[in-house]
C-alpha positions in Angstrom: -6.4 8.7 -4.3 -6.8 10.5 -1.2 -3.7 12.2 0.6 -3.2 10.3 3.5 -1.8 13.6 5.3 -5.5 15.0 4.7 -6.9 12.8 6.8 -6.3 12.1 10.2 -7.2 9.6 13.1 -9.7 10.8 15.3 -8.3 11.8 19.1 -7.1 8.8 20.7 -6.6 9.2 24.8 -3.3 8.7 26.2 -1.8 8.8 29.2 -0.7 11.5 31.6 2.8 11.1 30.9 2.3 10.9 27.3 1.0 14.3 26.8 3.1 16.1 28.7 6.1 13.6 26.5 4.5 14.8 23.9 4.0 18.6 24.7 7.7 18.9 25.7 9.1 16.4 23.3 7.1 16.4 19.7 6.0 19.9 19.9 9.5 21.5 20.1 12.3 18.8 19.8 10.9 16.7 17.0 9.4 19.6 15.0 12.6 21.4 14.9 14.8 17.8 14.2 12.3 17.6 11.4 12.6 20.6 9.4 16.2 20.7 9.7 16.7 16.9 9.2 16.2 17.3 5.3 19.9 17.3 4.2 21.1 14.3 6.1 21.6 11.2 5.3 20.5 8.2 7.7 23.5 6.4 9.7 25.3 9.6 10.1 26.1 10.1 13.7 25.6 14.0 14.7 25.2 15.3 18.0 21.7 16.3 19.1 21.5 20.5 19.0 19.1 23.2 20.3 19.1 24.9 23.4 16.2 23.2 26.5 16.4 20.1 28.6 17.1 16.9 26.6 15.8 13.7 27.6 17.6 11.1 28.5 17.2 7.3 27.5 15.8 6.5 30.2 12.9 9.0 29.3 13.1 7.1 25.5 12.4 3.9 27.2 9.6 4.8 29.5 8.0 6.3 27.4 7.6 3.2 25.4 7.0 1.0 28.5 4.1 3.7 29.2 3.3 3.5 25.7 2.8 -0.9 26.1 1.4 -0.6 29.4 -1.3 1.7 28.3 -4.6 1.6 26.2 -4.3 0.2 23.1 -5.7 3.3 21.1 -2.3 5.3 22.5 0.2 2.0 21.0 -1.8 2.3 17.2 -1.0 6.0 17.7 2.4 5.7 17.8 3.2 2.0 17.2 0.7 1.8 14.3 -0.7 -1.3 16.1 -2.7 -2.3 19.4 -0.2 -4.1 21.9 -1.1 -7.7 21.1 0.1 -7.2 17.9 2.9 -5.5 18.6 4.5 -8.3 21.1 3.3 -11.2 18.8 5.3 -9.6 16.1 8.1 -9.1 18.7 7.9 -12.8 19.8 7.9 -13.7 16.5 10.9 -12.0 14.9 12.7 -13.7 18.8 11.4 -16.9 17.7 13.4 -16.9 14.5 16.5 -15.6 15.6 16.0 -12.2 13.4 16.5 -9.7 16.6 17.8 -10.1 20.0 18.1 -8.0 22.9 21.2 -6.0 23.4 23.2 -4.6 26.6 21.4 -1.5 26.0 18.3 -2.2 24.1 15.3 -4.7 24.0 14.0 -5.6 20.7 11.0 -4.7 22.4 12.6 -0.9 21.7 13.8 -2.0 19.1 10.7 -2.9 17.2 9.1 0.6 18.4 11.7 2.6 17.5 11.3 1.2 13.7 7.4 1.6 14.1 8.0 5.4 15.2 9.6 6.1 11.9 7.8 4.6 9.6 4.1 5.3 11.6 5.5 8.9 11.8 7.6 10.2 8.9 10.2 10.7 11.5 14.3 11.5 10.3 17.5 9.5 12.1 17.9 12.8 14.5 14.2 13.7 15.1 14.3 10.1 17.0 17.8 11.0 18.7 16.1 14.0 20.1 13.6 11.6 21.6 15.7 8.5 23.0 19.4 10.3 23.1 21.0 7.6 21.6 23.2 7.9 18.5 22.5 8.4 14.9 24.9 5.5 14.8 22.8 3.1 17.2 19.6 4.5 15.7 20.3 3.9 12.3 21.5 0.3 13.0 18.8 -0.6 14.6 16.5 0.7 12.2 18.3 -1.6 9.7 17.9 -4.5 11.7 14.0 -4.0 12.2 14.1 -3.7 8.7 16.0 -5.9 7.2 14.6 -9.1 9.9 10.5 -8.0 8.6 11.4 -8.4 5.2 13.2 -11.8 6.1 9.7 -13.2 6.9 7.5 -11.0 4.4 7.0 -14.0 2.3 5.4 -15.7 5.6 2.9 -12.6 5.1 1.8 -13.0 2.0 -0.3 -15.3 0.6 -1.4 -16.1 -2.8 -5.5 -16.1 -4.0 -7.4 -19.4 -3.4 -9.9 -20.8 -5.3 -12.6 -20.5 -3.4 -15.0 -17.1 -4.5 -14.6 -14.1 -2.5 -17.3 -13.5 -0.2 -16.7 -9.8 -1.4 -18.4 -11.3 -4.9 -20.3 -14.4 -3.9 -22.3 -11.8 -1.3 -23.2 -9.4 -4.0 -25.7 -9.4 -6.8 -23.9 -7.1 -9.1 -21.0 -8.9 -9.3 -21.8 -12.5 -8.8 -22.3 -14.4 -10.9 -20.1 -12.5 -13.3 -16.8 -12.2 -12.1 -16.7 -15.8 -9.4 -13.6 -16.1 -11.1 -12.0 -13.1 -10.5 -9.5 -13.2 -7.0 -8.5 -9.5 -6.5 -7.1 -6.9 -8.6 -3.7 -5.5 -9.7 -2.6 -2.2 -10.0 1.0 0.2 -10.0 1.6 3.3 -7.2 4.5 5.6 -7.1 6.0 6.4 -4.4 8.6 9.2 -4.3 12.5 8.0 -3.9 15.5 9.9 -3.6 18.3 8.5 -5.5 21.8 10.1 -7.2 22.0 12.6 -9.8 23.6 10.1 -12.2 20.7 7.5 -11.8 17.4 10.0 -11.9 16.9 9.5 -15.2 15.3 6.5 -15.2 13.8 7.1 -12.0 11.4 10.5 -13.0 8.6 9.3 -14.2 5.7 11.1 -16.6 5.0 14.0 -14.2 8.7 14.6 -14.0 9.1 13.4 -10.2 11.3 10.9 -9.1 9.6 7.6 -8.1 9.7 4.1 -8.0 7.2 2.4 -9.3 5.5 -0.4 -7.7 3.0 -3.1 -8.8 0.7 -4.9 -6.1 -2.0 -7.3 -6.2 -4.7 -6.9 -3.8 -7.9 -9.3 -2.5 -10.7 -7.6 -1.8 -10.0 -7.9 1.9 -7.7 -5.0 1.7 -4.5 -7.5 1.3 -1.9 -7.9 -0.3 -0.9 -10.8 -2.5 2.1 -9.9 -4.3 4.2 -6.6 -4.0 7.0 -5.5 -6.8 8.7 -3.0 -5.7 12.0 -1.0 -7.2 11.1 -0.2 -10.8 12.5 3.0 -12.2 9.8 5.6 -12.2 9.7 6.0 -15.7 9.2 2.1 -17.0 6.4 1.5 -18.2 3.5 -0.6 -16.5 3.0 -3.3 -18.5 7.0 -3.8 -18.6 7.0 -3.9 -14.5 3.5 -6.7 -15.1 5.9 -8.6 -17.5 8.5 -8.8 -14.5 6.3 -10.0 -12.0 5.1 -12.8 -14.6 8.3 -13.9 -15.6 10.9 -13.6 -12.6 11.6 -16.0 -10.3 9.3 -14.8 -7.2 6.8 -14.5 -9.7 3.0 -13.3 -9.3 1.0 -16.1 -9.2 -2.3 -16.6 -11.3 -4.3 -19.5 -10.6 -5.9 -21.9 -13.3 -8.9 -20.1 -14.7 -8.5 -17.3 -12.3 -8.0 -13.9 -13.3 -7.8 -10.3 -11.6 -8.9 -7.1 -12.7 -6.6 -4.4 -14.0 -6.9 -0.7 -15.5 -6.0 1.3 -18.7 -2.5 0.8 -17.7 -2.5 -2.9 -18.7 -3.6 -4.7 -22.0 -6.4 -7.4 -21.3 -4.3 -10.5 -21.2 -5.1 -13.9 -19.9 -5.1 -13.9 -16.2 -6.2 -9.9 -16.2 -9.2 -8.2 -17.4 -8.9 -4.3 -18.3 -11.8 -2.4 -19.0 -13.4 -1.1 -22.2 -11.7 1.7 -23.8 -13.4 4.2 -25.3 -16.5 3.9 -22.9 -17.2 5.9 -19.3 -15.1 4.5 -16.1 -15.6 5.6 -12.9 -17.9 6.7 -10.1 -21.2 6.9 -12.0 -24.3 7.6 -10.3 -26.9 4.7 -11.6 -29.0 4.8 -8.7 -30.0 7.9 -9.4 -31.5 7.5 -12.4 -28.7 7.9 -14.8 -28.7 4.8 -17.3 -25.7 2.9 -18.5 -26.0 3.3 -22.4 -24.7 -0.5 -23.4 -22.6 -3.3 -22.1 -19.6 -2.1 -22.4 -20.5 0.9 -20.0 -22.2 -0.9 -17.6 -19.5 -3.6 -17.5 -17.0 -0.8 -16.9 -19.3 0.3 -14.0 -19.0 -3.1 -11.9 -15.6 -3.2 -12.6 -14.2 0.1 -11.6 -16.3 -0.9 -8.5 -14.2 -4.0 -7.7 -10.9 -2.3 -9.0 -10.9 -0.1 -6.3 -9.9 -2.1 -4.0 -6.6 -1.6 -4.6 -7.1 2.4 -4.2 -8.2 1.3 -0.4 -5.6 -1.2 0.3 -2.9 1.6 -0.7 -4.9 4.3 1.0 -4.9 2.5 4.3 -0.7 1.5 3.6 0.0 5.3 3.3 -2.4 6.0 6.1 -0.6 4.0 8.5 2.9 4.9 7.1 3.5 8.2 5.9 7.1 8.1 5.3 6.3 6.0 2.2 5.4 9.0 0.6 8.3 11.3 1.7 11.0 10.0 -0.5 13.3 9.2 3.3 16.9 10.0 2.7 18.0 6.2 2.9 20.0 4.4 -0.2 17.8 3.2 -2.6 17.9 -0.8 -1.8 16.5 0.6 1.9 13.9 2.7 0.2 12.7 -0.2 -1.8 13.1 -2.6 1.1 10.8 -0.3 3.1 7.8 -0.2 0.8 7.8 -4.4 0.9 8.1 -4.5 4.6 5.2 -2.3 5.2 3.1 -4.2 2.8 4.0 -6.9 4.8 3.1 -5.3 8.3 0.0 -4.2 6.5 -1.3 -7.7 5.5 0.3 -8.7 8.9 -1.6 -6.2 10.9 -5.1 -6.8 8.7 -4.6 -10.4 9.5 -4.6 -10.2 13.4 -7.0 -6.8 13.7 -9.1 -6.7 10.9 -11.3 -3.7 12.5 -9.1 -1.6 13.6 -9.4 2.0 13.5 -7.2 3.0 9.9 -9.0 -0.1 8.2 -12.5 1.3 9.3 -11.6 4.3 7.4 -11.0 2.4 4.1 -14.1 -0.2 4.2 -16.6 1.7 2.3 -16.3 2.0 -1.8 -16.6 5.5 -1.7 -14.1 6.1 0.7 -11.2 7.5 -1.8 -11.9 8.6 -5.6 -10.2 6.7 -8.3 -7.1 8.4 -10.0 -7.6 10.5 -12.8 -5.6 7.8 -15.3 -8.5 5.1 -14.4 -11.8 7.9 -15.2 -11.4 7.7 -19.5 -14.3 9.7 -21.0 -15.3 8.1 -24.5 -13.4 7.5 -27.1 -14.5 6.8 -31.1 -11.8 4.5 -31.0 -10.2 1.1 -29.3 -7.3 1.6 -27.2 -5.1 -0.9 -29.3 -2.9 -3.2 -27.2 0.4 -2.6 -26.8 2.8 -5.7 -26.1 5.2 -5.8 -29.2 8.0 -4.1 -27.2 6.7 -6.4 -24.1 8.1 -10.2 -23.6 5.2 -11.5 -22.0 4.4 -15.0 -21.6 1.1 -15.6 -24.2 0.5 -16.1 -28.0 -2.1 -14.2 -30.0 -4.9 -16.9 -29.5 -4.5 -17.3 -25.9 -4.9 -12.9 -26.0 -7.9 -13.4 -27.8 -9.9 -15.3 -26.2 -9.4 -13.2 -22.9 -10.6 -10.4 -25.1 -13.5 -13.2 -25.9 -13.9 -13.7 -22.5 -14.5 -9.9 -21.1 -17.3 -10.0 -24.0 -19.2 -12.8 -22.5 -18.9 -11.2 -18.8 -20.4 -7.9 -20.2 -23.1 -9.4 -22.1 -24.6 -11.6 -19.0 -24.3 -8.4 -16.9 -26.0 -6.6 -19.4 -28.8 -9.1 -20.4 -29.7 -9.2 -16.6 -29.4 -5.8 -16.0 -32.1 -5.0 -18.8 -34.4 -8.1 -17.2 -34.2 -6.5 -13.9 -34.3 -2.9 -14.9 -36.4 -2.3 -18.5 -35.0 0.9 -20.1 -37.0 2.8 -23.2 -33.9 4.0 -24.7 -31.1 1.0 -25.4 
């Protein structure tokens, strides 16, 4: 998947008073807070250093009434959101008595000191520097944000319908082969810090630490379900089993399924591809031929599947400090990937064309990982679940096995109607 530091949102316009904000404030204050901010540990209440003029709160708090009373390109700079969104969200987390204005600061502030953190990577003192209050106050309120969005997550995400995705029912190469398929599941890492005594668990297969996170995505770059927390080193059809068996479990509806990758056996309720046959970007069009159904069924569904390689590109996009492993305890780390899953669907829901999903609409848009591109194989990947509790007998695993078959022959037999090959 793409870096989400490689690419960048195109120039947005701001103010007057932004920029020169920005010239005096990000340039030299928050550039230096940042690379000396590595070391410390959120909550700790330091006093701001360096030598210049320091702004005052005052200057914190105009800046974000500048910031609400401007365009709405310079509020999904640094807000991550347009200003609609932003004070429905405020109103919102009012409404239900999560945050309430203080002597000293609105949860209006509140709110977009969070966002700044989150939307910017941003340390406890880099956003000191900026508003000249506390690490102390800072800190808290950060908590506060955080803790009242992942109060109402649940309110933000929903489980699949029914119904068949327009994403499918609006396209000939998938319909009407996979109507019954509602979105796809996959497992990210994201980098974590945690104590010597508990990285073990945590350092995963390329020896970094990481929790490791399942999600299921619709193909309208939601999110249905989000696990977050698992040590990095678990394996991912261990942290599937959770989400099937705990108590917030992820839902699968009656003859529903979604698609999955090498990481997970084909079980009822998820279809992996074939093993042992090419995955991937392949160039049909072109005049390159699949070779048999198995290859061409791996085609259309490496096409669906990466949806979930959008969703999480656009995530990172709009919040980089996911993948900066912030010096927070682990429970805040682990709270911070949910809640911005949740602003995510949140945000999708109210501006569905906004500028950071644009940049994720297309299929193309981001490669798939290396672990999901398999070249062939003169053997099938055998399934392994005898170390895995999960929540199916050997008939019920069969015919889902049974079931992938019967997909990939009726995509196949149409595909040679529509398209006569010499060489099958």
């Amino acid at each position: 998947m793409r870096n989400p530091s490689s690419t960048n949102i195109a120039p947005l316009i701001v103010s007057a008073f932004i920029l020169k904000l920005q010239h005096f404030l990000f340039t030299y204050r928050i550039c230096c807070a940042m690379e000396t901010s590595d070391d410390e540990k959120d909550g700790v209440n330091g006093k701001a250093t360096g030598n210049g003029p320091m702004p005052t709160s005052a200057n914190g708090t105009k800046f974000i009434d500048e910031v609400l009373s401007g365009a709405n390109e310079s509020c999904l700079q640094n807000f991550r959101m347009e200003k609609h969104v932003f004070y429905k969200l405020c109103e919102k987390l009012k409404a239900k008595g999560l945050l309430r204005h203080t002597s000293r600061i609105k949860v209006e502030e509140q709110l977009a000191i969070f966002m700044f953190i989150i939307g910017h990577n941003l340390r406890t003192r880099a956003v000191q520097e900026l508003f000249r209050y506390s690490g102390e106050t800072i800190s808290r309120h950060f908590n506060n944000v955080l803790n009242a969005i992942v109060a109402i997550s649940l309110d933000f995400f929903q489980p699949p319908g029914s119904e068949i995705p327009p994403e499918i029912r609006d396209d000939p190469r998938f319909y009407p082969y996979f109507m019954d398929c509602v979105g796809a599941v996959n497992g990210v890492h994201f980098p974590v810090i945690v104590g010597v005594d508990e990285q073990g668990p945590f350092r995963n297969r390329n020896g970094v630490l990481s929790q490791s996170v399942l999600a299921a995505c619709s193909f309208n770059m939601k999110f249905h379900y989000v696990l977050a927390g698992w040590e990095g080193s678990a394996p991912d059809i261990k942290v599937l089993s959770s989400a099937l068996t705990r108590k917030n479990k992820l839902e699968v509806p009656e003859g529903k399924y979604f698609l999955v990758d090498f990481k997970y056996a084909n079980i009822p309720g998820f279809i992996a591809p074939y093993f042992g046959s090419l995955y991937g970007s392949i160039d049909y069009e072109n005049g390159f031929q699949p070779q048999d159904a198995k290859e061409l069924f791996n085609h259309r569904h490496s096409l669906l599947r990466s949806i979930t390689d959008r969703t999480f590109g656009s995530l990172k996009e709009r919040f980089p400090i996911l993948m900066s492993a912030p010096s927070y305890p682990l429970t805040t780390q682990v709270k911070l990937v949910v809640a911005a899953c949740a602003l995510h669907n949140y945000i999708r829901d109210e501006t569905p064309d906004d500028i950071i999903f644009k940049m994720f609409e297309h299929e193309n848009c981001v490669s798939q990982s290396e672990e999901s591109v398999i070249q062939p194989l003169d053997f099938e990947k055998p399934v392994m679940m005898m170390d895995v509790d999960l929540p199916f007998d050997a008939q019920q695993v069969e015919q889902s096995m049974q079931l992938r078959d019967t997909i990939a022959a009726e995509i196949w037999n149409d595909y040679v109607h529509d398209f006569p090959i010499t060489e099958i």
